[in-house]
C-alpha positions as CSV (number, residue, x, y, z in Angstrom):
1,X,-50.5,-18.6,-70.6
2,X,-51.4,-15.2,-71.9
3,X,-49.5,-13.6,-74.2
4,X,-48.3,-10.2,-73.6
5,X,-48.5,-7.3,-75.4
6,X,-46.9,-4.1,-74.0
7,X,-48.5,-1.1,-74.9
8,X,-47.2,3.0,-74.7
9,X,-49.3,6.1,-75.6
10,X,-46.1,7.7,-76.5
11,X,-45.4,7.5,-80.5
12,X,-41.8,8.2,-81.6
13,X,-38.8,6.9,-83.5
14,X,-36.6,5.9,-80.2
15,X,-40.4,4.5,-78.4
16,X,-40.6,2.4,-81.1
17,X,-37.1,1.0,-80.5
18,X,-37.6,0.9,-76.5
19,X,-40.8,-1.2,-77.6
20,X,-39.1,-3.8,-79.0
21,X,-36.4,-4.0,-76.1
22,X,-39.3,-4.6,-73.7
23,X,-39.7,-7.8,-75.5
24,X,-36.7,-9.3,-74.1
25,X,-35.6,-11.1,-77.3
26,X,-32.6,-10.4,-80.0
27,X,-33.6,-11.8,-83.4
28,X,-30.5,-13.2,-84.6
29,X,-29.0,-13.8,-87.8
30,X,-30.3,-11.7,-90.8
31,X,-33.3,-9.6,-90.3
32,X,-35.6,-8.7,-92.5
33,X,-37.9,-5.9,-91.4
34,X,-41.6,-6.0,-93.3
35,X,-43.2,-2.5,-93.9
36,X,-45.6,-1.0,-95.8
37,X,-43.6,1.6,-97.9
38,X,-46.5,3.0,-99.0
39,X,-48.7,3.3,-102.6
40,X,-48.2,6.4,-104.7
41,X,-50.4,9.2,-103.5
42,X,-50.5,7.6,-100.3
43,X,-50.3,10.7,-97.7
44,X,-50.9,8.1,-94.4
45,X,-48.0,5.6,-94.4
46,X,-45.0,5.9,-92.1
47,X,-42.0,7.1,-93.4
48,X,-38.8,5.9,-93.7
49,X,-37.3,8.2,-90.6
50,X,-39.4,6.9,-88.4
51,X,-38.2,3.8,-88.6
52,X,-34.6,4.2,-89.3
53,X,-34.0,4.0,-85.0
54,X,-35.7,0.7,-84.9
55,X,-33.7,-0.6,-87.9
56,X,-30.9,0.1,-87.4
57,X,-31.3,-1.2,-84.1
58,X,-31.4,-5.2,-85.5
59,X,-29.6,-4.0,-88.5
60,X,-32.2,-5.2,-90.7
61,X,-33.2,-5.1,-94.5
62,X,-36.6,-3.6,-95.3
63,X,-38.5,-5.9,-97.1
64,X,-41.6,-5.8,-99.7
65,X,-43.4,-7.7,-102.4
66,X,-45.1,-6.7,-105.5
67,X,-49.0,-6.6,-105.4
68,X,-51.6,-7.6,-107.4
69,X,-54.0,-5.0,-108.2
70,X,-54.1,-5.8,-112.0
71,X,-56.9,-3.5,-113.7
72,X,-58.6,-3.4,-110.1
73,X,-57.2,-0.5,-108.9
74,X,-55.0,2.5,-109.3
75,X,-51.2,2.0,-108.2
76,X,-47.9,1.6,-109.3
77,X,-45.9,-1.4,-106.6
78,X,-47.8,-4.4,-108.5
79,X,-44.6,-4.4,-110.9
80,X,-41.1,-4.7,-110.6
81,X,-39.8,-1.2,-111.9
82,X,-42.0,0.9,-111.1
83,X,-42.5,-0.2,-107.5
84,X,-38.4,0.4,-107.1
85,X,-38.9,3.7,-108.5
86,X,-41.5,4.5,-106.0
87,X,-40.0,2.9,-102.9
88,X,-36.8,5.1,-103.9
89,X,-39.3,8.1,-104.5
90,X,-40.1,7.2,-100.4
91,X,-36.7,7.3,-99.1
92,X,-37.0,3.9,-98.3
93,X,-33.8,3.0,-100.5
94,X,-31.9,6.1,-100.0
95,X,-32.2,5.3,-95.8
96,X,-32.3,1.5,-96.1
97,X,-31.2,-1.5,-98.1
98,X,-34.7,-2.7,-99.4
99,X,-35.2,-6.3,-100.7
100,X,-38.2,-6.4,-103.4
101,X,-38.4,-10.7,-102.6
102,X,-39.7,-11.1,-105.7
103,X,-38.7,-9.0,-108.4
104,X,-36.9,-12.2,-109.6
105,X,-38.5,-15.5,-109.6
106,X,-39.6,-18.4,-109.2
107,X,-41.7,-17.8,-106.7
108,X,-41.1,-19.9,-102.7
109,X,-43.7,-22.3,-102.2
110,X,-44.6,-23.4,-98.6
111,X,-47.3,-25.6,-97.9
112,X,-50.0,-24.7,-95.1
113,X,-50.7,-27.0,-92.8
114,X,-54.2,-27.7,-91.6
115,X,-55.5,-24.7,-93.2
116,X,-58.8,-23.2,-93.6
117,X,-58.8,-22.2,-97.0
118,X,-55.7,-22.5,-98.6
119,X,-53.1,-25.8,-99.5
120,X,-50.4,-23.6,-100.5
121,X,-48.2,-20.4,-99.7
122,X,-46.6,-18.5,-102.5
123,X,-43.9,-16.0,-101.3
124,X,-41.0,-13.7,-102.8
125,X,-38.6,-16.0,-102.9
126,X,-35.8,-14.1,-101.2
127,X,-37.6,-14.4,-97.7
128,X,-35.6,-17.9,-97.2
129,X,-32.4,-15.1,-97.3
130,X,-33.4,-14.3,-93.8
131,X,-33.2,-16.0,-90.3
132,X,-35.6,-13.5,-88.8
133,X,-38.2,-10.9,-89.2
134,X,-39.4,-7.9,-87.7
135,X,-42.4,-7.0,-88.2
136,X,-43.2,-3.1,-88.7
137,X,-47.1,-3.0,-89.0
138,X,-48.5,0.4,-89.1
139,X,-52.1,0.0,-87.7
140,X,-55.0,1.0,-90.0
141,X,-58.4,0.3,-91.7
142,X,-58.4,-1.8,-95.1
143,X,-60.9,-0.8,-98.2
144,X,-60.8,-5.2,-98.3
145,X,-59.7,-6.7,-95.2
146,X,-61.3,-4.3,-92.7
147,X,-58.1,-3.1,-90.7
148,X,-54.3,-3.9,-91.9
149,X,-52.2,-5.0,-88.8
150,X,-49.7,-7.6,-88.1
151,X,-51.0,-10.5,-89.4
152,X,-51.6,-8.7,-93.0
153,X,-48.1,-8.0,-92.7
154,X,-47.7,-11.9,-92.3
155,X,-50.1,-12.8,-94.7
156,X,-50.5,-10.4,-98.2
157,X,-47.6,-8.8,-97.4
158,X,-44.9,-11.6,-97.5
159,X,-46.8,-12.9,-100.6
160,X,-45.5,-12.8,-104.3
161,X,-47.9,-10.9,-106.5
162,X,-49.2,-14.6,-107.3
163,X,-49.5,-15.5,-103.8
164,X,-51.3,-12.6,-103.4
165,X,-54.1,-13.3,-106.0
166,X,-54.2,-16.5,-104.6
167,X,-54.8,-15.0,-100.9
168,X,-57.7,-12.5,-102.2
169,X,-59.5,-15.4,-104.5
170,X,-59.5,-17.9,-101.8
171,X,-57.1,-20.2,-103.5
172,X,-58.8,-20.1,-106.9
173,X,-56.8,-18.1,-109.0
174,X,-52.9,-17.0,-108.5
175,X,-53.7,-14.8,-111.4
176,X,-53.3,-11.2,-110.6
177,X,-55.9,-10.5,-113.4
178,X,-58.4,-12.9,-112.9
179,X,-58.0,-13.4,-109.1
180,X,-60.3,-10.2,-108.5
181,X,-63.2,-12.1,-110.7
182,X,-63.8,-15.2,-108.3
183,X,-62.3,-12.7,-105.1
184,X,-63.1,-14.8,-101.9
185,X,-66.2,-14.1,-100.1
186,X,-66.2,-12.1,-96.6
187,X,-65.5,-15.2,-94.5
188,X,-62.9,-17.2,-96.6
189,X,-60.6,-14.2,-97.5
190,X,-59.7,-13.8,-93.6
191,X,-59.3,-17.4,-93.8
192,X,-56.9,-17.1,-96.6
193,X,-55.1,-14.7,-95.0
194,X,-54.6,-16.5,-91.3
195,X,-53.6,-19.4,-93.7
196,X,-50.8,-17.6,-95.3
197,X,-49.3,-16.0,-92.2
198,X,-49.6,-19.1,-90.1
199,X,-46.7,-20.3,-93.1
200,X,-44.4,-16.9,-92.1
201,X,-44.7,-17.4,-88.3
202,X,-43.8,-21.1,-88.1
203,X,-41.1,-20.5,-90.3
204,X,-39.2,-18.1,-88.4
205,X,-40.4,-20.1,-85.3
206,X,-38.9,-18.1,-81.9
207,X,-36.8,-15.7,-84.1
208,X,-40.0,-13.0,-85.1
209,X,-41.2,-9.9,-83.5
210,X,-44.0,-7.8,-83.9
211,X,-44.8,-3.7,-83.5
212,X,-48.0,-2.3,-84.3
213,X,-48.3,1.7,-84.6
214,X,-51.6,3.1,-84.3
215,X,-50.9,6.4,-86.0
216,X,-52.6,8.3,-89.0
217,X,-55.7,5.7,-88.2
218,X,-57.2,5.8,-91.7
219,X,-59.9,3.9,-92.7
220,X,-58.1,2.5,-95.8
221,X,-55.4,1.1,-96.3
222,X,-51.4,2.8,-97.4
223,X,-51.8,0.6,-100.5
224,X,-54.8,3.3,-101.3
225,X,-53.4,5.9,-103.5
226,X,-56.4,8.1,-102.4
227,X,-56.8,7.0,-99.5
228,X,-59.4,8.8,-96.8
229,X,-57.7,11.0,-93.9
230,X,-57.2,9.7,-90.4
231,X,-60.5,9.4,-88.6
232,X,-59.5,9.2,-85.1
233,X,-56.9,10.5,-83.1
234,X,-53.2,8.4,-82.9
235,X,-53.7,5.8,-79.8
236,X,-49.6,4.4,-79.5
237,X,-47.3,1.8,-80.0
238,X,-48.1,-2.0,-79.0
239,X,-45.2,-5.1,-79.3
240,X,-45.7,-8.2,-78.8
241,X,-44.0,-11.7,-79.7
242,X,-47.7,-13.0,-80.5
243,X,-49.1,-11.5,-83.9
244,X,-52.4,-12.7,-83.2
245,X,-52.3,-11.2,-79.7
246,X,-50.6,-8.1,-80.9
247,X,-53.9,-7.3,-83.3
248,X,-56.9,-8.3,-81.2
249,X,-55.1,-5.8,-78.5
250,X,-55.1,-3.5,-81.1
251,X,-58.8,-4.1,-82.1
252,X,-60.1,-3.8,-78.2
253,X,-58.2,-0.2,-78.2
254,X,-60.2,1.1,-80.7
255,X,-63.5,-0.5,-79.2
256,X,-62.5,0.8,-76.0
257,X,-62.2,4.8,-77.5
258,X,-64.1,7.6,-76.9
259,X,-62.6,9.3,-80.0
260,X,-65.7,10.7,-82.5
261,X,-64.5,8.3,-84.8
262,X,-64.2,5.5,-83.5
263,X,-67.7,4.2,-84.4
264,X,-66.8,5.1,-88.3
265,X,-63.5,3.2,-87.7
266,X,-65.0,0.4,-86.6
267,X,-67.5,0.3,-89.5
268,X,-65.1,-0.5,-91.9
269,X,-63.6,-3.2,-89.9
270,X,-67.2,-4.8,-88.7
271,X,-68.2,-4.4,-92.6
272,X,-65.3,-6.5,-93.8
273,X,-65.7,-9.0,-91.1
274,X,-61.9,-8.0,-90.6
275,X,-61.7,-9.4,-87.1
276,X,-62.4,-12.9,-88.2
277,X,-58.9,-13.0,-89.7
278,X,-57.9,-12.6,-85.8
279,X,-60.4,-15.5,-84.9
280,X,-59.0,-17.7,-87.9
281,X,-55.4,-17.4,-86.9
282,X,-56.2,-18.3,-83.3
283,X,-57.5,-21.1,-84.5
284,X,-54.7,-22.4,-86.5
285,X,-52.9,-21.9,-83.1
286,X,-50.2,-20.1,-84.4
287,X,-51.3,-17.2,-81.7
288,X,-53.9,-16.3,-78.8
289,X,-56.6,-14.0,-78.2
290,X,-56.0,-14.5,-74.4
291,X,-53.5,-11.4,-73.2
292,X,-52.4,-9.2,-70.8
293,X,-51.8,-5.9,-71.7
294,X,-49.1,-4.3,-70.4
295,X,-48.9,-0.5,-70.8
296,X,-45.2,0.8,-70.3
């Protein structure tokens, strides 16, 4: 069967929330709703308000992880402190409860079955707090991955700092330091990364959700501090209950513009090799490729 993904030109707080009723599901149990809250200097990522409708709606807890830039790049969120200072500098905490999943350790380790690249997932601890998760993927290119959608979310996203590194150095290193030194080559990072996110989605098995927002469609990533200004006009709001699905529907919109900068858009994405993390996932079967798009 194809999957569907509904799709609506119309980008506001109460869309996105009309979005995920479409779907025709009720997460149940404890939510935990996965955003990017956005690096320091970031002037792209979607702001608290725009998603206080949608969470409130499945009374959820916004939830992050710390990165793992190291010395590799500018930013503040790859420790504890000073990524709560910044997510409170956001509004996130003033609007939400936010769970940092692994400001305190150990870190949860779930193993990956079948994978491509990696034996193991590493993930804030505090996602097995949860019985479900939204997830709240603003749509966008990646300096690394080539575009950040829903299955970043799944994958980098849900990872501790450590799981992380080992993500981005193809399971060699879960050192945020010395993961950038051996960093995967341009086919096994999306590997890594389908890996990792087939461990979220089989977790929360029937009880996850996913909303992609093409807005503020960047080239790089809201983990950029200086990040490059949107390139092409917004495109809308997709949902679907298929993360793979939900991204390659994303992907085919932007092939399918006429916008002027659609071609430098898709650049970034071709140069990364980004859409082989769609390919990779499919593969592992925890999604499809195959869908109908349904626009509402």
């Amino acid at each position: 069967m194809k999957a569907k993904v509904f799709f609506s030109r119309e980008i506001t707080p109460e869309k996105v929330v009309e979005m995920y009723r479409v779907l025709g599901v009720e997460l149940r149990g404890r939510v935990a709703v996965k955003v990017h809250s956005g690096e320091k200097g970031n002037q792209n990522f979607l702001r608290p308000d725009f998603f206080k409708p949608m969470v409130d709606e499945v009374k959820g807890t916004i939830v992050e992880c710390n990165t793992a830039y190291g010395e590799a790049f500018d930013g503040v969120r790859d420790y504890t402190e000073s990524h709560r200072r910044l997510i409170e500098y956001h509004g996130w905490s003033r609007v939400f409860d936010v769970d940092l999943m692994d400001a305190e350790g150990p870190d949860l380790i779930w193993s990956v079955d079948n994978g491509k690249i990696l034996k193991e997932n590493r993930l804030g601890k505090n996602i097995a707090n949860y019985d479900a998760m939204l997830v709240l993927a603003h749509f966008k290119g990646h300096p690394m991955g080539g575009y950040g959608g829903a299955l970043k979310q799944l994958s980098i996203g849900c990872a501790s700092r450590a799981g992380k590194a080992l993500i981005h150095s193809g399971g060699k290193s879960d050192s945020n330091i010395e993961a950038w030194k051996v960093h995967a080559d341009r086919n096994a990072f999306p590997e890594a990364m389908a890996d990792a996110a087939s461990t979220v989605v089989r977790h929360f098995a029937g009880n996850i959700a996913f909303i992609n927002v093409m807005k503020n469609l960047s080239v790089d990533c809201d983990c950029c501090s200086v990040a490059e200004d949107p390139c092409m006009k917004d495109i809308g709001i997709l949902s679907s209950l298929d993360p793979v699905a939900i991204d390659r529907a994303c992907l085919d919109l932007i092939y399918a513009s006429d916008d002027p900068g659609r071609d430098h858009f898709l650049e970034r994405v071709k140069s990364r090799n980004g859409a082989h993390t769609i390919e990779a996932a499919a593969a592992l079967g925890f999604g499809t490729t195959d869908y109908e798009l349904i626009e509402i």
